[in-house]
C-alpha positions in Angstrom: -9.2 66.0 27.3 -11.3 63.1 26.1 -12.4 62.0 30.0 -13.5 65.9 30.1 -15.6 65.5 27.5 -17.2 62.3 28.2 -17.8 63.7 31.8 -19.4 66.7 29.9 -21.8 64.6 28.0 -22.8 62.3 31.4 -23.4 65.7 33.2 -26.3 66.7 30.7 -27.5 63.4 30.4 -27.7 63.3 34.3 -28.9 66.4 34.2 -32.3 65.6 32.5 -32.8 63.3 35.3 -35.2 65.9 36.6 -36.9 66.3 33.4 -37.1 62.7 32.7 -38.4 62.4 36.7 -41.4 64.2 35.5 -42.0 62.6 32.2 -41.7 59.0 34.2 -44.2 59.9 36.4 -47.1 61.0 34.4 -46.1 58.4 32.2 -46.9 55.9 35.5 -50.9 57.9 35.8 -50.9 57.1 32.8 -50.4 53.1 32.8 -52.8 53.2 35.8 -55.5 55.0 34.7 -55.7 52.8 31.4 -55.0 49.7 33.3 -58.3 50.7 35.7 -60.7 51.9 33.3 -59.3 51.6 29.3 -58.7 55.3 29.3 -55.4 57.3 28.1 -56.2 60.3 29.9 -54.4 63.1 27.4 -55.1 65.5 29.8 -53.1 63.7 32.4 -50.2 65.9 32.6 -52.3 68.9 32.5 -53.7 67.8 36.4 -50.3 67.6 37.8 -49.7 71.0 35.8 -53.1 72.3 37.8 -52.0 71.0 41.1 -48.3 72.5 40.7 -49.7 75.4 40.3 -52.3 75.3 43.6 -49.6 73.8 45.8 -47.0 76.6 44.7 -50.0 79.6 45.3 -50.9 78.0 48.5 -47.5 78.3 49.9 -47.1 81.7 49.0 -50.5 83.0 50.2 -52.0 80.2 52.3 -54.9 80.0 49.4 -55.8 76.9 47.9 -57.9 77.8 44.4 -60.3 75.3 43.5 -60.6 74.2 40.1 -64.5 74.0 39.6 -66.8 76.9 38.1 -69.4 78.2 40.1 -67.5 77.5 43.6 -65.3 79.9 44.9 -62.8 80.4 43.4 -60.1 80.3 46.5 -60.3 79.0 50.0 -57.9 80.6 52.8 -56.6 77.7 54.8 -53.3 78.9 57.2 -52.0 81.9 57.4 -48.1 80.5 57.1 -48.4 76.7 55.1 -44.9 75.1 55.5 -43.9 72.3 53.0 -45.1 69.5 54.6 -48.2 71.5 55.2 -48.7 71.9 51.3 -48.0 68.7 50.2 -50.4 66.8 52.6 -53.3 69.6 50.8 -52.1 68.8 47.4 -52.4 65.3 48.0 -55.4 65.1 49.8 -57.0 67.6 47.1 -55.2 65.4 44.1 -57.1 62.3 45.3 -59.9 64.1 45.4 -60.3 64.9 42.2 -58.9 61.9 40.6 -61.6 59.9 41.7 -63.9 62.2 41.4 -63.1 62.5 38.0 -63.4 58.8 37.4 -66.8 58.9 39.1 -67.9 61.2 37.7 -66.5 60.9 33.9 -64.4 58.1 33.2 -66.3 55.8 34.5 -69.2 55.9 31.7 -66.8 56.1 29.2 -65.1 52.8 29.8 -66.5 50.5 27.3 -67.5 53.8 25.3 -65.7 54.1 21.5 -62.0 55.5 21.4 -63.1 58.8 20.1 -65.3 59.6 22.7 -62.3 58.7 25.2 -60.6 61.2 23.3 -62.4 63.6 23.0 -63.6 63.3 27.4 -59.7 64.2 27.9 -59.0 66.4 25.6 -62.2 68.7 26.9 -60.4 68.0 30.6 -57.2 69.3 29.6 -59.0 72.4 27.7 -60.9 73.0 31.0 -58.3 72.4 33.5 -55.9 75.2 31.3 -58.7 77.7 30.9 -59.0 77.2 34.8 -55.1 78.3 35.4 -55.6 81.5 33.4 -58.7 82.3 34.8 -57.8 81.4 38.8 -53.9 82.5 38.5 -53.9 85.8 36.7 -50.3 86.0 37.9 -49.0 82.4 37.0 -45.4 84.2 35.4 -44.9 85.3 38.9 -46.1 82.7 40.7 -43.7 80.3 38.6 -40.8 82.8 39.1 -40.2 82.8 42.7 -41.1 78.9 43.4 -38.8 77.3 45.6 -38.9 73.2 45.5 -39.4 70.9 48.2 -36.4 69.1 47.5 -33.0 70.3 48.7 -31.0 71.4 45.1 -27.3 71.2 46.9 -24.9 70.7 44.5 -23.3 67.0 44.1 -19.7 66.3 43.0 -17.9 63.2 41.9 -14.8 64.1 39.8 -15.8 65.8 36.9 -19.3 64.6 37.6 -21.8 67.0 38.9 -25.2 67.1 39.4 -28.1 68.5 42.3 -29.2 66.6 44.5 -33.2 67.1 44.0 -32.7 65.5 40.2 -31.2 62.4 41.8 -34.3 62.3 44.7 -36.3 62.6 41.7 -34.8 60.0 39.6 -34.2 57.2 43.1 -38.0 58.2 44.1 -39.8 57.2 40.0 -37.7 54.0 40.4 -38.9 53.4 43.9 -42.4 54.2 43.0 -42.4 51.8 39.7 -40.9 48.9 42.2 -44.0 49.1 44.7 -46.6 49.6 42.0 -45.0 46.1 40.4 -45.5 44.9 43.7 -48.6 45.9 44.4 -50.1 45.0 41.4 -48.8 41.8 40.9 -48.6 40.5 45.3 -51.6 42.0 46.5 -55.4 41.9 46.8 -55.6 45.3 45.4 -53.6 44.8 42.3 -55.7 41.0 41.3 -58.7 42.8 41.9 -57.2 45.5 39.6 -56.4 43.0 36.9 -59.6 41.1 37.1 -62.2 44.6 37.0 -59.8 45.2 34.0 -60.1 42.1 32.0 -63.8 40.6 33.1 -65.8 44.0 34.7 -69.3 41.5 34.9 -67.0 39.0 36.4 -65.5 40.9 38.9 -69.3 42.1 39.9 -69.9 38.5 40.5 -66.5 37.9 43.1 -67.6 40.9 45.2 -65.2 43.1 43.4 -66.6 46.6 43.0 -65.1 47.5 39.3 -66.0 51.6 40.6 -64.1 51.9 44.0 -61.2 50.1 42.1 -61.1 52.6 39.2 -61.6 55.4 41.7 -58.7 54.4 43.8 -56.6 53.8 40.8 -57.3 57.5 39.0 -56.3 58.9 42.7 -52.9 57.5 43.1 -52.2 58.6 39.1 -53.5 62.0 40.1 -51.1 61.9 43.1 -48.1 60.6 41.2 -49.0 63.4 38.8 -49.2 66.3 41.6 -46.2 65.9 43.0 -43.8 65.2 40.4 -44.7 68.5 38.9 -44.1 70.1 41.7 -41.1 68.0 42.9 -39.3 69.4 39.3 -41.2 72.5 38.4 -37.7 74.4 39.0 -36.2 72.3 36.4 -38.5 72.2 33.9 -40.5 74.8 31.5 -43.4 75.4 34.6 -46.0 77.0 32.3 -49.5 76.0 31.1 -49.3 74.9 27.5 -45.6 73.0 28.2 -46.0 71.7 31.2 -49.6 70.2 29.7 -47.9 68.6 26.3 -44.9 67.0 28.8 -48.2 64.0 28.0 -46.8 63.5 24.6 -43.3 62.1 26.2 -45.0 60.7 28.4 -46.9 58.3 26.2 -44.0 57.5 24.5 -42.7 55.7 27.7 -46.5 54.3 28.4 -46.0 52.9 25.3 -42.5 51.7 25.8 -43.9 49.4 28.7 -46.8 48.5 26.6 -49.5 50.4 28.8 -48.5 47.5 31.3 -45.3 47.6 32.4 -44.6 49.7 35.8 -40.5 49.3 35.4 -40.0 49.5 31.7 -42.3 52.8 31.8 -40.0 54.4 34.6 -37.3 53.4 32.9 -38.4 54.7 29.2 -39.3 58.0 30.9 -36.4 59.0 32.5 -34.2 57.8 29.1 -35.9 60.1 27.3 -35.4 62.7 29.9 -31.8 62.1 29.7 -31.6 62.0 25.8 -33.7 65.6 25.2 -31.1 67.3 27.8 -28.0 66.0 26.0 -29.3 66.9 22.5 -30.2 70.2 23.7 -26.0 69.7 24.6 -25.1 68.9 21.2 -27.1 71.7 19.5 -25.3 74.0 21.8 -22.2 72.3 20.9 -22.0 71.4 17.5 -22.7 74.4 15.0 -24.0 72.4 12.2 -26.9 71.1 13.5 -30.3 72.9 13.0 -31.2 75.6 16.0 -34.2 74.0 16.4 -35.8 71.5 18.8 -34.3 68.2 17.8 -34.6 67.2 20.8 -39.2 66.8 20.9 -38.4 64.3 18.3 -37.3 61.7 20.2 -41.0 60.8 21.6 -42.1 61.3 18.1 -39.9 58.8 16.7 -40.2 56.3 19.3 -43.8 56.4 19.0 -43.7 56.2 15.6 -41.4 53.1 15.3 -43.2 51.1 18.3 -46.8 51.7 16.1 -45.3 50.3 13.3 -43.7 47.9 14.7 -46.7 46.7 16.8 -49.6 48.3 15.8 -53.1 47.9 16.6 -51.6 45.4 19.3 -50.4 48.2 21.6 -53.9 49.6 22.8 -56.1 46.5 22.2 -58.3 47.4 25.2 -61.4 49.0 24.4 -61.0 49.1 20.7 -63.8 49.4 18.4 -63.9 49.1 14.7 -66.8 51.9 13.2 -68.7 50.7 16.6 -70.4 54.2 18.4 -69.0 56.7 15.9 -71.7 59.3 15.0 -73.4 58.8 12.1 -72.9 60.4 9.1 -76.2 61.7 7.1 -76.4 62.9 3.9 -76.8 66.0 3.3 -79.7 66.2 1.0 -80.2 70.2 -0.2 -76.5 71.1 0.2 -76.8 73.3 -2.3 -79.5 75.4 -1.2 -77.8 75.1 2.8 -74.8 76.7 1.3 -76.2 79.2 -1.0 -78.3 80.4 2.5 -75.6 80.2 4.5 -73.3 82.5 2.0 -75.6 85.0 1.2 -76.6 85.2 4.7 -72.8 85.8 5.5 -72.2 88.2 2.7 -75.4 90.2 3.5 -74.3 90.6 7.1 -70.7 91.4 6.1 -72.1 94.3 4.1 -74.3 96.0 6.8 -72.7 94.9 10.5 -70.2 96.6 12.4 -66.4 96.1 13.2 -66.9 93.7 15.9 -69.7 91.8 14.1 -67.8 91.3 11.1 -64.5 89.9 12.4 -67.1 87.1 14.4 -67.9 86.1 10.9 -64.5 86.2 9.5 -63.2 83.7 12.7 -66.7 81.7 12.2 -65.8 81.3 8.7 -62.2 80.3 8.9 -63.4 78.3 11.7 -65.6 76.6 9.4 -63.1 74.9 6.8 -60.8 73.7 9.5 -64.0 72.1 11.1 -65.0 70.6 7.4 -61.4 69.5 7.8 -61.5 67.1 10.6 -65.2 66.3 9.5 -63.5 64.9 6.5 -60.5 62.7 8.0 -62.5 61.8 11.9 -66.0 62.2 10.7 -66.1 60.4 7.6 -63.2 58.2 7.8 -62.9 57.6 11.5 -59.0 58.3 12.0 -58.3 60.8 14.5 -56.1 63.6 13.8 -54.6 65.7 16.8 -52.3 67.5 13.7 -55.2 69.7 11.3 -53.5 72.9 12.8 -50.2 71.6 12.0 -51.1 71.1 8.2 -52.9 74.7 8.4 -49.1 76.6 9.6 -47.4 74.7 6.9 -49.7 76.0 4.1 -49.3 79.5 6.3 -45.6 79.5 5.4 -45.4 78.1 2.3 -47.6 80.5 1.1 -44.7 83.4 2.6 -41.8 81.3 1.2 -43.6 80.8 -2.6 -44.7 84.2 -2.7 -40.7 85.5 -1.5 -39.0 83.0 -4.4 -41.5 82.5 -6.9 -43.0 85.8 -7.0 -46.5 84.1 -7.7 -50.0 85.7 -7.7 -53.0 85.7 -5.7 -55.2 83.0 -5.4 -52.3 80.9 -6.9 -49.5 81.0 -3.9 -52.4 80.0 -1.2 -53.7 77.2 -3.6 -50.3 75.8 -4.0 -49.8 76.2 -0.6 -52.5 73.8 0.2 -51.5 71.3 -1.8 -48.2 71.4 0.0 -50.5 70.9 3.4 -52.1 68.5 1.4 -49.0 66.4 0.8 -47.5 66.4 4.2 -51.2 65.1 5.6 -50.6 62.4 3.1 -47.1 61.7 4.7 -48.6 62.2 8.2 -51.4 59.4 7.6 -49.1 56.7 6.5 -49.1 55.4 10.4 -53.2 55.0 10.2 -52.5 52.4 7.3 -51.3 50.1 10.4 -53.4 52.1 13.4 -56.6 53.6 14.0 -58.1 55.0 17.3 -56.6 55.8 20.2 -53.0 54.8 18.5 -53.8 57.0 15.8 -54.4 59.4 17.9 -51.8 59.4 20.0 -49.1 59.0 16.8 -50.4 62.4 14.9 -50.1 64.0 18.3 -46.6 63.3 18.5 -46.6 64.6 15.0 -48.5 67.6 15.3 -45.2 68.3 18.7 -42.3 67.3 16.7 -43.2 69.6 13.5 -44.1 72.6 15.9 -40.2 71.8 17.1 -38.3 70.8 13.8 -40.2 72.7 11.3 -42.2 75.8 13.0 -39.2 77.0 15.2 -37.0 76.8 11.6 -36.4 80.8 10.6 -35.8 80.1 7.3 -39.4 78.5 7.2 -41.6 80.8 9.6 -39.0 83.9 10.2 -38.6 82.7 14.0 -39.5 84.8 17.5 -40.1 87.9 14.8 -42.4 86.1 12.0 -43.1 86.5 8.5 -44.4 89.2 6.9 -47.6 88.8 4.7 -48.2 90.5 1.3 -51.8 91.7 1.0 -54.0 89.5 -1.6 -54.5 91.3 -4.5 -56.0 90.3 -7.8 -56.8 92.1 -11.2 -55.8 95.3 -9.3 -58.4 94.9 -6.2 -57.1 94.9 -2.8 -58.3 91.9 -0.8 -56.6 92.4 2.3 -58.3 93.0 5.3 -56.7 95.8 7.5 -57.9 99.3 7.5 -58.2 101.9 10.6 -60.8 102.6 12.6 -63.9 100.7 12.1 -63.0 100.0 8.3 -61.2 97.0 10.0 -61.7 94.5 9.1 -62.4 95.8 5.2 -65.7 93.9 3.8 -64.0 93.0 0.3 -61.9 90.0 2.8 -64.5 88.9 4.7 -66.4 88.7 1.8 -63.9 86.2 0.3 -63.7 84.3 3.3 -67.2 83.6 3.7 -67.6 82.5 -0.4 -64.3 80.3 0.5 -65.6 78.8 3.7 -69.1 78.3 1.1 -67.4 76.7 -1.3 -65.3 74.4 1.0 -68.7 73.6 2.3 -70.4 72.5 -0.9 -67.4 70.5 -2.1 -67.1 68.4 1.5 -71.0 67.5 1.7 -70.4 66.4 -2.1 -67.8 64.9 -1.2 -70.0 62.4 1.2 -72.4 61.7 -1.6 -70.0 60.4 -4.3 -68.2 57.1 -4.6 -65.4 58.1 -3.0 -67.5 58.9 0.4 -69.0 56.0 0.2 -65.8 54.6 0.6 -64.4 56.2 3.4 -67.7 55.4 5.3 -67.3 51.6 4.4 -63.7 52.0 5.9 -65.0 53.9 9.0 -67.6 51.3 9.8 -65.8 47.9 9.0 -62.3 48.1 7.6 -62.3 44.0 7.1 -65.6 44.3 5.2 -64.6 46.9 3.2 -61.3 45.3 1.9 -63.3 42.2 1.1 -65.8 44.4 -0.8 -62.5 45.3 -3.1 -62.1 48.6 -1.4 -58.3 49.9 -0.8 -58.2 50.6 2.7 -54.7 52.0 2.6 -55.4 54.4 -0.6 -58.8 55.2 1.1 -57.7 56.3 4.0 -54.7 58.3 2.3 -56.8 60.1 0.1 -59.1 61.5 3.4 -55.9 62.9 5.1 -54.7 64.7 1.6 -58.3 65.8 1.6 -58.5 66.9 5.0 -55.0 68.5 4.4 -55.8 70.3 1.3 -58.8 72.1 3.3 -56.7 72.7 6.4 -54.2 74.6 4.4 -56.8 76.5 3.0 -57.9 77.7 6.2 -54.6 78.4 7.4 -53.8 80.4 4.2 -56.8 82.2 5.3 -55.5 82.9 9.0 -52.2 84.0 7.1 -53.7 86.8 5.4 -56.1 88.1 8.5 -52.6 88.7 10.5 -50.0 91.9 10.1 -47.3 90.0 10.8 -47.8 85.9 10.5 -46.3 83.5 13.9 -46.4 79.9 14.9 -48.7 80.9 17.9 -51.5 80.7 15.7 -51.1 77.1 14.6 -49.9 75.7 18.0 -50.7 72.4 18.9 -53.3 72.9 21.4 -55.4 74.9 18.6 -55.3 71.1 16.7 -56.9 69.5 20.1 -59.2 72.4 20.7 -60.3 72.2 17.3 -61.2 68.3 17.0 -62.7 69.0 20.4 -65.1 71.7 19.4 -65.9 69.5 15.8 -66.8 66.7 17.7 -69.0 69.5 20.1 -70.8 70.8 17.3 -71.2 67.0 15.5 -68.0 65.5 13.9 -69.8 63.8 11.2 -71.8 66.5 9.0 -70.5 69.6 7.5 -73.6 71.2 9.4 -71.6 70.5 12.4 -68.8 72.2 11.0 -70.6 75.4 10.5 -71.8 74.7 14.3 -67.8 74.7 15.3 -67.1 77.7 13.5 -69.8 79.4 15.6 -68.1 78.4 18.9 -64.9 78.9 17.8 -62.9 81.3 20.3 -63.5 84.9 18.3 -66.6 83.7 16.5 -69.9 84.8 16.6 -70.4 83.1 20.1 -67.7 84.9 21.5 -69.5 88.2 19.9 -72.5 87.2 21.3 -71.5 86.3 24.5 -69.4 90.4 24.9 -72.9 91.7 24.6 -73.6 90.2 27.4 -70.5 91.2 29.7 -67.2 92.2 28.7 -66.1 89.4 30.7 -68.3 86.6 30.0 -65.9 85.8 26.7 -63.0 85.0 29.3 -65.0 81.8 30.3 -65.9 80.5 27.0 -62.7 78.4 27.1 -63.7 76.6 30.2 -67.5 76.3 28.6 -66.4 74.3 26.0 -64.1 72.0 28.0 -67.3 71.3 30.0 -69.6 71.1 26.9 -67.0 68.2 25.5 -67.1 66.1 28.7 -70.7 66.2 28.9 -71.3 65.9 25.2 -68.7 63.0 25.2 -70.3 61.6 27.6 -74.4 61.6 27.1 -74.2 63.6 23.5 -71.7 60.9 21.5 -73.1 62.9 18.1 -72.5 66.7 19.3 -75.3 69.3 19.3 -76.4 68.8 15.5 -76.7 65.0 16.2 -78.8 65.3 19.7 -80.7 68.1 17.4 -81.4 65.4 14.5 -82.5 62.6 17.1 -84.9 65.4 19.2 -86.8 66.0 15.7 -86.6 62.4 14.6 -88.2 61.6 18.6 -90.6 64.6 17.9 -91.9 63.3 14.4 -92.3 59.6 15.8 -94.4 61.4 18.6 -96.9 63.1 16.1 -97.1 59.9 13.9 -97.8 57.7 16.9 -100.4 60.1 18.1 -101.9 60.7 14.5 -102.3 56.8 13.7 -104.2 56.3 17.6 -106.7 59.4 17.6 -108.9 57.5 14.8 -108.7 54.6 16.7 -109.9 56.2 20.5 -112.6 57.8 18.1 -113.7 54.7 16.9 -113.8 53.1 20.6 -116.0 56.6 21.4 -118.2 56.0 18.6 -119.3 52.2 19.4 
């Protein structure tokens, strides 16, 4: 009985050989692509999720769908494509664009600050998704009939049994982390790697081209990619927004190998692998644990430990202290910006239409979860992939007080927040040790592992079926926003929302004017300097993420009440990576920009605008903005209301230069 059992437990941990396959192998792109140009490409996972996708279509209909706007958007190639046939197109086309990409992208962003890195990727892995629901309409059924390359015959030793395509997968990561080793270490190739790396001017001046290095390097990690999504995509969750955040496991192992290490990478990978398919075992087989996913915890608590452990030390490359964040103006007449702004929103809630009015409602809501990261990225300079997070937990809260407390409106949503508030304060303890890229990798993990252990809780959000939300009512006025017809959404809520978003407003650009602004920006430029100057870095930076929370679970107490019935897909992790993506768009570091976000957020005014247009032309503002975020990460570091402050600075320095010479050519005239 007891050899049974043990033989039980090794088949599920063999078992996640497949999944681990995949998480090894991105987590390999993603050692070379930060070895060959300092970048941790977040949206890493997403390209082998892209090129899954186009191998799988192409074998079916001999189309191979192209990932870039404005092309077409499918090119028939053979009228029958066998497997070999497919893969040699995959990995021609994955070459392609991973050095393309590099050439095109990555390569000015290699000495460029860790937020811009970010942000580059993150606007990649929003494009490359809003490309698979554009180009593959029928993805679900795509995914459902896939057949992988790999022969799946069932393998028996004993009690021990396992397919044969997860132990290919498994041999073939192991194989592959043994010849990049070699490569890297024996080889021309690899020294040339290491010394582009380390010296890029020095390399110049040996004849090493830093560019055709990089380039070759981002196509073998878009290869490696490819095909072990599509070597596994029968063994693994093959959808969009999954197969996309396998990256978080992924870094986990990158970070296991210290963003260096070929074999301890492989190796970390496919251990994790193993342990989330023998967790999902023990839920399964032990009553008394949670029916939740234990399981996403495991990269979240390895990252977490091996930042604490090693911190900044982990991603030295490339790191920057303040250096090339946007800067952060003062905003001199806020008071008179936001009593415009509100009036101006009220006003047009009163007379618009239906469709008008809920574009102001999503601008507005849009709006404080902006202010929100303008707070904790803009002003402090710590990256937080988890505002969204923070927004569903003051969502629920605000069901659960109002079920057991039986508390009224505006106090449930206000205490709600300050719940948000103090698990952002829990959630920043890790950038007391890290900051950048580590930080931003850590709340990532965060932002995954509370989606899995707390948002898939019933108790806490009332599971696949919800929670139900009681309308806001105070002193006997309804608040809530449904009505039929074109009374939806009712005025009396977007009214609220708008003076809330206002107010939220007002109290963030004060916020930058007081002491304690003055404070986080100190941190934010120079953290040593700051400590030396007496400032608490530690309590600083602690008191921006319980900011930053408290206004993120006001605007997800605000998405609460806009919804019938209240679900975790509204507070999903890529709505956090979208939504420091859009910020840093609009301009990260002034409120103004925040009020810019909340215009481009999907559903707001832009989206309103753009259905005048077309019925249609909403379906590509998705894709827009991933391109917007490259290109703004790339040329625009301060977003649109940054490049828009340096055009009318440029424009004033014009007229004065022109004003102080025309008396002088008139003096030259005169004599």
């Amino acid at each position: 009985m007891r050899g049974r059992c043990i033989a039980s437990h090794l088949n599920f941990l063999l078992q996640g050989l497949g999944l681990g396959g995949v998480i090894a192998a991105i987590a390999l792109g993603v050692v070379l692509t930060y070895r060959a140009s300092g970048v941790v490409n977040f949206a890493h996972a997403a390209m082998g999720m892209y090129l899954a996708f186009a191998y799988y279509q192409l074998r079916a209909t001999g189309d191979l769908i192209l990932p870039i706007l404005g092309l077409p958007a499918k090119i028939h190639l053979v009228d029958n494509p066998t497997v070999f046939t497919g893969l040699i197109v995959i990995t021609l086309l994955a070459a392609v664009l991973g050095a393309g990409l590099y050439l095109l992208i990555f390569r000015k962003l290699r000495t460029a600050p860790a937020l811009a890195r970010v942000i580059a990727s993150v606007g990649l892995l929003i494009y490359l998704m809003a490309i698979v629901d554009l180009r593959f309409p029928s993805r679900g059924a795509v995914a459902g009939v896939i057949v992988g390359p790999l022969p799946d015959d069932i393998i028996q030793s004993g009690d021990i049994i396992n397919t044969a395509d997860r132990l290919l997968v498994a041999g073939l990561v192991l194989i592959t982390a043994l010849v990049l080793k070699l490569l890297y270490q024996f080889t021309r190739f690899g020294v040339a790697t290491r010394a582009a790396a380390e010296n890029e001017r020095g390399a110049l001046l040996l004849g090493i081209s830093p560019h055709v290095i990089g380039a070759v390097n981002w196509a073998l990690a878009t290869v490696l990619a490819g095909l072990a999504v599509i070597l596994v995509a029968t063994r693994i969750p093959f959808e969009p927004t999954g197969t996309s955040l396998l990256i978080v496991p992924a870094l986990a192992a990158a970070l296991v190998g210290g963003f260096k290490s070929f074999g301890l990478t492989a190796i970390a990978g496919l251990a994790i692998g193993m342990a989330q398919t023998e967790i999902f075992n023990l839920r399964t087989e032990w009553s008394w644990l949670p029916d939740i996913g234990l399981e996403q915890g495991i990269p979240f608590v390895l990252i977490i430990v091996l930042m604490v452990v090693r911190g900044d030390s982990i991603l030295g490359r490339g790191q920057t202290r303040g250096r090339g964040l946007p800067p952060s103006p003062e905003i001199r007449h806020s008071v008179l910006t936001a009593s415009v702004l509100t009036t101006v929103g009220v006003v047009a809630m009163m007379t618009v239409g239906s469709d008008w009015r809920l574009g102001i409602i999503m601008t507005s809501i849009g709006t404080v979860m902006a202010l929100s990261v303008v707070v904790v990225t803009g002003f402090v300079g710590q990256i937080s992939m988890a505002q969204y997070t923070f927004a569903g937990v003051a969502a629920f809260s605000m069901v659960r007080l109002t079920e057991s407390l039986n508390l009224p409106f505006p106090l449930t949503p206000i205490l709600a927040a300050l719940v948000a508030m103090l698990v952002s304060i829990g959630v920043g303890f890790p950038a007391v040790r890290v900051r950048g890229m580590n930080l931003a990798i850590a709340t990532l993990a965060i932002a995954v592992a509370l989606e899995e252990l707390l948002f898939k809780w019933q108790w806490f959000t009332g599971g696949i079926l919800g929670s139900q939300i009681e309308r806001p009512t105070l002193w006997g006025i309804d608040f809530g926003v449904f009505d039929v017809g074109d009374a939806f959404p009712r005025r009396i809520y977007g009214v609220l929302v708008v003076l809330v978003a206002g107010a939220m407003y007002l109290a963030v650009a004060n916020l930058r004017r007081s002491i304690t602004g003055v404070r986080w920006l100190a941190v934010r430029s120079n953290e040593r300097a700051a400590s030396a100057a007496g400032i608490n870095v530690a309590r600083t930076k602690l008191t921006a993420f319980a900011a930053g929370g408290f206004i993120a679970g006001v605007g997800g107490t605000l998405t609460a009440y806009q919804q019938p019935i209240l679900t975790v897909a509204s507070f999903a992790v890529l709505n956090s990576l979208v939504l420091l993506a859009i910020t840093y768009l609009a301009g990260i570091a002034s409120p103004n920009g925040a009020v810019v976000a909340g215009m481009i957020t999907v559903g707001g005014l832009s989206t309103v605008l753009l259905n005048q247009f077309s019925d249609t032309a909403s379906e590509y503002q998705f894709a827009l903005n991933g391109l917007l975020l490259i290109f703004a990460a790339v040329l625009y570091p301060s977003g649109l209301t940054g490049a828009t402050r340096e055009l009318a600075a440029r424009i004033r320095r014009t007229a004065a230069q022109r004003t102080t010479s025309k008396p002088t050519r008139e003096s030259a005239n005169v004599s």
